[in-house]
Phi, psi and omega in degrees: 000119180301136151338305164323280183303313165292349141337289218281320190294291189335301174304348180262299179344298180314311174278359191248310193283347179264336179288336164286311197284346142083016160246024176219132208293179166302301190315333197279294202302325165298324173289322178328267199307007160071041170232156131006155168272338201309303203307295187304318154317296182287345175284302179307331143326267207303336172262007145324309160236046175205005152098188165293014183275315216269354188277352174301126164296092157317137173303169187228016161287119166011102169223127206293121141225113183301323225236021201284331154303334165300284197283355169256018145266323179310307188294333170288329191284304179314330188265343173270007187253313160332299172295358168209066158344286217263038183268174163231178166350280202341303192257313149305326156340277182336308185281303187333296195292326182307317200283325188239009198073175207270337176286350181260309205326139178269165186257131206325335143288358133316279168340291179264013138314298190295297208294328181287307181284003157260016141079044196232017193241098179280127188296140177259152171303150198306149157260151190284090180317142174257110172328132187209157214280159155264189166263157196239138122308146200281140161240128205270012196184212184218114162123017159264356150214139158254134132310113162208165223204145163285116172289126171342120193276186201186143177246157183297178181293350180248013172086012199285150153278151207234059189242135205266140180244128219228140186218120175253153174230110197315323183241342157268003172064037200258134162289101194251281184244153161212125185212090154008085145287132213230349223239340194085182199268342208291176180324302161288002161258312165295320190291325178308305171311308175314309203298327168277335144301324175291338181302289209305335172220025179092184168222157220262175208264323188213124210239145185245109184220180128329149214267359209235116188354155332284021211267303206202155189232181171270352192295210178282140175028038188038033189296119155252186146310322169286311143327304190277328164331303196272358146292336172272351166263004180125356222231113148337155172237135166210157211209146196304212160219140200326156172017053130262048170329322219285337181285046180190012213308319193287320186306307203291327169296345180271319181297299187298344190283313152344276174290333170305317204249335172268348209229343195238080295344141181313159165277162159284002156192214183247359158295290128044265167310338214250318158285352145308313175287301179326312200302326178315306185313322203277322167285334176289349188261319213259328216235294229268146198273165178205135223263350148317327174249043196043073202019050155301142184240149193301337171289341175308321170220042188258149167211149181290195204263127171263034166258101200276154192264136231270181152284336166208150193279142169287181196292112196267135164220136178261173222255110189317165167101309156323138176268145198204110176249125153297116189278163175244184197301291175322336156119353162301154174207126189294150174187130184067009190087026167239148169271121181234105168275145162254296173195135177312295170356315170232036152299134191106005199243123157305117184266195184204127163245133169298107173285159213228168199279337178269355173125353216257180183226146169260125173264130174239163124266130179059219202228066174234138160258116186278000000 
């Protein structure tokens, strides 16, 4: 290697460690060293993608790069994420456009697209979706919404924890359970006690709850198991709104009357507790008058449901016009010749995309929209 070329290499070394150390813009620095904004873009090109391996005196034999602009830009973005390790897309934009201007400058998805495939990207933790409310309905009839709800747990006199799990039916005010737990809150606990109240009284047009497990999730349209249970029998979902009791309001007033007569003082264990709640359940349905229902008592005008609970789930059927996808076990559903996940959560389960007027589609399951 001639004296010339290693001159020339030192200098672009020389011009990449002061283009790192970030106190002289490309221009100032281009003027220093007495080259072109062209030259400095492409010397910052090259060690972008190929390190100080790439500041090495090139052939100057004819050679086809179709994509060589593409790639003296990709390489000032490697070189400007070199000089601010922990900046991202955002902020790098920023340096960008001042150095090359806004008409070359790549555009911020660009931007982290390069930063990705060169593995220059830390991965973030998932953000945490935020529980949110439905539209709630009026109750217009009796089984047209139940409410329910964990009464605040609390322990018994043997130290057992104690959280009552409470199923209202919304416009007679009827207590259809209150059940001690003893077993935790989840799913396989709660959904048998659902199952035997939709036997014993049918089932209501909507279950109305809270945003909080097992009820509703942070997931795609907060579905849980239990959830998607009561969309495949038919059962509307509506759900309060974070730290708004009051969207629950009539349940939540049974709860203090709850706790006044049952809990203050605790039972002595949790059999104990739990007749204590039947009696509660029997005088609050049968005996106590309740001036909402023009002093009437909720067994006076309550009648069960006549949507008797099936034998088997009916049939999901979507809307003629619709697109209707299976998800698969990955939580996937192919579309347009693509995998588009919707949630592990309803694999095996027929979704409905409505189509909507701008192109765009509503994804349901049942009759929830995610």
């Amino acid at each position: 290697m001639s004296w010339k070329t290693t001159n020339r290499a030192q200098e672009r070394t020389s011009f990449i460690t002061e283009f790192l150390e970030g106190e002289l813009g490309v221009v100032e620095l281009a003027e220093s060293y007495g080259i072109s904004r062209k030259t400095a873009y492409k010397w910052i090109g090259r060690f972008g993608e190929d390190g100080w391996a790439g500041l090495e005196e090139r052939s100057r034999a004819p050679h086809h790069r179709p994509n060589a602009l593409e790639a003296e830009m990709e390489g000032l973005v490697l070189a400007c994420k070199a000089r601010w390790p922990k900046w991202g897309a955002p902020k790098l934009l920023v340096k960008l456009r001042g150095q090359v201007g806004e008409g070359r400058c790549p555009s911020e998805s660009s931007i982290s697209r390069i930063l990705q495939r060169h593995g220059l990207v830390r991965p973030q933790g998932r953000r945490r979706a935020k529980a949110q409310g439905t539209e709630l309905s009026a109750y217009e009839g009796a089984n047209a919404v139940w409410c329910a709800d964990f009464k605040g747990w609390f322990s018994t006199g043997d130290g057992r924890k104690c959280p009552p799990l409470t199923i209202s039916e919304g416009w007679s005010r009827y207590l259809i359970r209150c059940q001690g737990l003893d077993a935790g809150t989840g799913q396989s606990v709660v959904q048998p006690i659902f199952s035997a109240a939709l036997r014993e009284f049918g089932m209501p047009r909507a279950i109305r709850t809270d945003n909080g497990a097992p009820f509703a999730s942070v997931g795609l349209g907060g579905l849980t198991g239990l959830s998607i249970w009561w969309l495949k029998l038919g059962i509307d979902l509506e759900r309060s709104r974070p730290g708004c009791p009051q969207d629950n309001g009539r349940h939540e007033r049974m709860h203090r009357t709850l706790k006044a007569e049952t809990a203050r003082p605790a039972q002595a264990n949790l059999r104990a507790q739990q007749q204590a709640f039947d009696a509660f359940r029997a005088e609050y349905n049968e005996e106590r008058p309740h001036e909402g229902l023009d002093g009437k008592t909720p067994a006076e005008v309550y009648t069960p449901s006549p949507r008797n609970f099936p034998g088997r789930f009916p049939e999901m059927v979507y809307a003629p016009g619709w697109e209707q996808r299976q998800v698969r076990a990955s939580g996937l559903m192919k579309w347009k010749g693509q995998d588009v996940y919707i949630t592990t959560a309803l694999a095996g389960e027929r979704i409905g995309l409505e189509p909507m007027d701008d192109g765009l589609w509503t994804v349901y399951f049942a009759s929830h929209a995610l």
